[in-house]
C-alpha positions as CSV (number, residue, x, y, z in Angstrom):
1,X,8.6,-3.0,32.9
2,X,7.0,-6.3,31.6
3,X,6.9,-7.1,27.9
4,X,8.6,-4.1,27.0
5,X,10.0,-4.7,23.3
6,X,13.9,-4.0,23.0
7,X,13.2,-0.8,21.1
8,X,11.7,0.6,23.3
9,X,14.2,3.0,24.4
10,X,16.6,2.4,21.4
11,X,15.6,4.1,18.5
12,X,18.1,2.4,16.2
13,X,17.0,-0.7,16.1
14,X,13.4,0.9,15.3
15,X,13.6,1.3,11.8
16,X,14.5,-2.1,11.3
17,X,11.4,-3.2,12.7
18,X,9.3,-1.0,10.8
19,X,10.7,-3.1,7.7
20,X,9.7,-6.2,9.4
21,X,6.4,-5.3,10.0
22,X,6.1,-4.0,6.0
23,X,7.9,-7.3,4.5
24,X,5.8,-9.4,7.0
25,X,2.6,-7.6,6.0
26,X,3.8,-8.9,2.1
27,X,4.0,-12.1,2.5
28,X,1.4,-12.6,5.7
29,X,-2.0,-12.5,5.1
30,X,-2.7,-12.1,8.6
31,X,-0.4,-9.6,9.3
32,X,-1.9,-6.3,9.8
33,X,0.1,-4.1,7.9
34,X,-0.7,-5.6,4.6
35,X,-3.9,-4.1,4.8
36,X,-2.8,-0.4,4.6
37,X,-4.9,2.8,4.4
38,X,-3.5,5.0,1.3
39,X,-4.3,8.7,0.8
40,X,-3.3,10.8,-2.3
41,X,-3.8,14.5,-2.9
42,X,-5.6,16.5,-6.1
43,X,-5.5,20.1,-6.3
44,X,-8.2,20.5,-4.1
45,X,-9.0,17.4,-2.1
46,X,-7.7,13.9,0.0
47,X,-8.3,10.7,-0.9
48,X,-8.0,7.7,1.3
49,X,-8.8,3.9,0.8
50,X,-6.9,0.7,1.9
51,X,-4.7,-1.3,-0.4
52,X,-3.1,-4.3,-0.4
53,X,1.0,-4.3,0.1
54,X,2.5,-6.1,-2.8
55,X,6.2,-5.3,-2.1
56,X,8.4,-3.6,0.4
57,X,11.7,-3.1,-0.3
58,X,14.5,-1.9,2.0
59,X,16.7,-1.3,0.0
60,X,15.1,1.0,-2.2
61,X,13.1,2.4,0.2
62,X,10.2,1.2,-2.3
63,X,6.6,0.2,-1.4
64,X,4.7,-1.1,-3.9
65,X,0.5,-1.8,-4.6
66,X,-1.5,-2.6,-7.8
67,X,-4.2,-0.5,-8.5
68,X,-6.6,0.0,-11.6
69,X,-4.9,2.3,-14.2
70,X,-8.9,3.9,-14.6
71,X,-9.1,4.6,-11.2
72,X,-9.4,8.1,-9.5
73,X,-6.1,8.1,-7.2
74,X,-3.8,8.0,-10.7
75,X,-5.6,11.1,-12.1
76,X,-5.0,12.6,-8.8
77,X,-1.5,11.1,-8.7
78,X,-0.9,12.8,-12.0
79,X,-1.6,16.0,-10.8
80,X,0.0,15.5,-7.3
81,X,3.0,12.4,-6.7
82,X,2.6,12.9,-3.2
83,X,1.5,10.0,-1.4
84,X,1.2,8.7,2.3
85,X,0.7,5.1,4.1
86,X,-0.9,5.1,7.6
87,X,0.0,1.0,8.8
88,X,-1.7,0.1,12.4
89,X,-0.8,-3.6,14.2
90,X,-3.5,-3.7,16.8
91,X,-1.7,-6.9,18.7
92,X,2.1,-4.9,18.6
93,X,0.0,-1.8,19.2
94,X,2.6,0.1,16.2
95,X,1.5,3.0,14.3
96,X,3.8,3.6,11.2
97,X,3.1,6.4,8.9
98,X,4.5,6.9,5.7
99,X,5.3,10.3,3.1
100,X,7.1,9.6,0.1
101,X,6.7,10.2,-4.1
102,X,4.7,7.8,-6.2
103,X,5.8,6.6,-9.7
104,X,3.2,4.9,-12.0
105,X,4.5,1.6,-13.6
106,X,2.1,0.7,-17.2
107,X,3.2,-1.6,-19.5
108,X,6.7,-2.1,-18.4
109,X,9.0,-5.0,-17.3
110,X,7.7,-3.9,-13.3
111,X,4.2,-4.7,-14.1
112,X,4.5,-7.5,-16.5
113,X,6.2,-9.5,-13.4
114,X,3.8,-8.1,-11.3
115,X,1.0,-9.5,-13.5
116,X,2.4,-12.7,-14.1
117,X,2.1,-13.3,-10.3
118,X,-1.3,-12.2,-10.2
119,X,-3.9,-15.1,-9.4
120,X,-6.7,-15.2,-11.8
121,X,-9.2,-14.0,-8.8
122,X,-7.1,-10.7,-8.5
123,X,-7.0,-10.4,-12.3
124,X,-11.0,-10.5,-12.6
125,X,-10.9,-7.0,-11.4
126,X,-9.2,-5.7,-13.9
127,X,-11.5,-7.0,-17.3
128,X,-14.9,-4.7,-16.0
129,X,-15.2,-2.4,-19.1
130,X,-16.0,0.4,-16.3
131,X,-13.7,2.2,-14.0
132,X,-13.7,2.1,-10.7
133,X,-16.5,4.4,-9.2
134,X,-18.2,4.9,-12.1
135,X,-22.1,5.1,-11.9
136,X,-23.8,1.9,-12.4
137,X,-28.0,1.5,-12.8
138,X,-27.7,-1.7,-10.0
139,X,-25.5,-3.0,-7.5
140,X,-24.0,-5.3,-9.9
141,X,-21.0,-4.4,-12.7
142,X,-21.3,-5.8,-16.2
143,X,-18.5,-8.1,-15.3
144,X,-20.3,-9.9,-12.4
145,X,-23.3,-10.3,-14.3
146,X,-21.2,-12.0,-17.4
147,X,-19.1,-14.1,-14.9
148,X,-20.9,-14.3,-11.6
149,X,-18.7,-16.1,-9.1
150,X,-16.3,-17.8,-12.0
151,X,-12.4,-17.6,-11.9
152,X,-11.8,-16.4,-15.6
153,X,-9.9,-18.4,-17.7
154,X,-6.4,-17.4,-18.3
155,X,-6.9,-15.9,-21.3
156,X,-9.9,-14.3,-20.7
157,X,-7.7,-13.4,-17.6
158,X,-4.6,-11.3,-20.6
159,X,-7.7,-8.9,-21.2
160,X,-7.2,-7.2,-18.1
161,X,-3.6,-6.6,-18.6
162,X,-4.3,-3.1,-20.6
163,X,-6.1,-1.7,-17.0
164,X,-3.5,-2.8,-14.7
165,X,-0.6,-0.8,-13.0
166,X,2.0,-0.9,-10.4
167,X,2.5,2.0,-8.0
168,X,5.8,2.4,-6.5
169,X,6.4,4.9,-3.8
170,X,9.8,6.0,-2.8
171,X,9.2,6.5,1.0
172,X,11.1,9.6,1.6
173,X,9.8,9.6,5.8
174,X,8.5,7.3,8.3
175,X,7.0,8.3,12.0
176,X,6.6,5.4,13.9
177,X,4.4,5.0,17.3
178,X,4.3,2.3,20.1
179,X,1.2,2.7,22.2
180,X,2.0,1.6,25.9
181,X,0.6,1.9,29.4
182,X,4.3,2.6,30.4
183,X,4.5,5.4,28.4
184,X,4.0,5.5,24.5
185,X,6.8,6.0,21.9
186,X,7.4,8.1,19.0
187,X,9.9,8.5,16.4
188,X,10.6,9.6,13.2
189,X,12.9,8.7,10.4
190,X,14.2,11.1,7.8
191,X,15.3,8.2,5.1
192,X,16.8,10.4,2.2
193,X,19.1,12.4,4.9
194,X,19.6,9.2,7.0
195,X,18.5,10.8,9.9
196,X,15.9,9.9,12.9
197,X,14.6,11.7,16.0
198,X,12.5,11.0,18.7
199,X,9.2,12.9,19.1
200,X,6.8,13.7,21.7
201,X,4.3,10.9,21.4
C-alpha cells in the first residue's frame, strides 16, 4: 500500500498525531485545523460556527479560542458546558472530533495574556457597542462606520478588553478518522480513562 501513513494500523501513535495537527493548526495559518467548526448546546437547540484555535495543550488536554463575552454560545454555555470540535485536513484527509467541558476565562490572568497577544486587527472586534448578532438597520455596525478600515490605536484598542474572553475546553474524548481508498480508519480516544479503541469507520 503506497503512502500509507505509519498509523495506519497502529493506533498508539494516533493520538500523538492528533496533537500535531491541533498545535500545528495554532501556530500555522495554513493549516487546516486552525479553522475549527465549534458547536455548543442550550436547553433546546445546537449551535455551530468556526473559530479560530488559539492554544492546544497536551498536557492539559486544553483547547483554547477567544470569543466575544456578549455573544450567544456563552449564554448557551452557561446553561450547558458541553462543547464539541469537529477539525477536517482535506490534504491528510483526517477527521478529528472533539467532546469535552468548557470553562469561561473573564478578567483573569488567562485572558489578560491572551489579550496582550492580541493584534490590534483582532482587538477591533471587540470595541462594537453591540453584541454579536444583534439586529442592525444596515449591513454596517456602528464600529465600521466610526473606523472604516483603520487599525485602532492601542488605546482605543484597552476599550475592548471588558467584551473579551477566553474559552478553555478540557477535551474529555477524541474520535479520529483517516479517509483512504485502502480502507478508511477509525479510532477513538477516551482521554480522562486513558483508554482508546478502534471503531468501525
Amino acid at each position: 500500500m503506497n503512502n500509507i501513513p505509519n498509523y495506519y494500523n497502529n493506533i498508539d501513535l494516533i493520538l500523538d498525531e492528533i496533537w500535531s495537527l491541533l498545535q500545528r493548526g495554532v501556530a500555522d495559518r495554513n493549516e487546516d485545523f486552525r479553522l475549527p467548526v465549534v458547536i455548543v448546546n442550550s436547553t433546546d437547540s445546537a449551535e455551530g460556527r468556526v473559530v479560530v484555535l488559539r492554544g492546544a495543550f497536551k498536557d492539559k488536554n486544553i483547547l483554547r479560542f477567544h470569543t466575544d463575552f456578549r455573544s450567544s454560545k456563552i449564554k448557551n454555555l452557561k446553561e450547558n458546558k458541553k462543547i464539541y470540535f469537529v477539525f477536517y485536513n482535506k490534504k491528510r484527509k483526517i477527521q478529528v472530533r472533539a467532546e469535552g467541558v468548557a470553562i469561561v476565562h473573564k478578567d483573569n490572568e488567562i485572558t489578560k495574556e491572551a489579550w496582550t497577544k492580541t493584534q490590534m486587527m483582532s482587538r477591533k472586534c471587540y470595541l462594537s457597542p453591540q453584541a454579536p448578532g444583534d439586529f442592525i438597520n444596515d449591513s454596517a455596525s456602528d464600529l465600521s462606520k466610526d473606523m472604516g478600515n483603520e487599525i485602532p490605536t492601542y488605546e482605543q484598542s484597552e476599550m475592548g478588553y471588558k467584551n473579551f474572553c477566553v474559552i478553555e475546553s478540557k477535551i474529555k474524548s477524541f474520535e479520529w478518522l483517516y479517509l483512504a481508498s485502502q480502507g478508511h480508519r477509525r479510532a477513538k480516544f477516551m482521554l480522562d480513562e486513558n483508554k482508546s479503541t478502534w471503531l468501525v469507520p
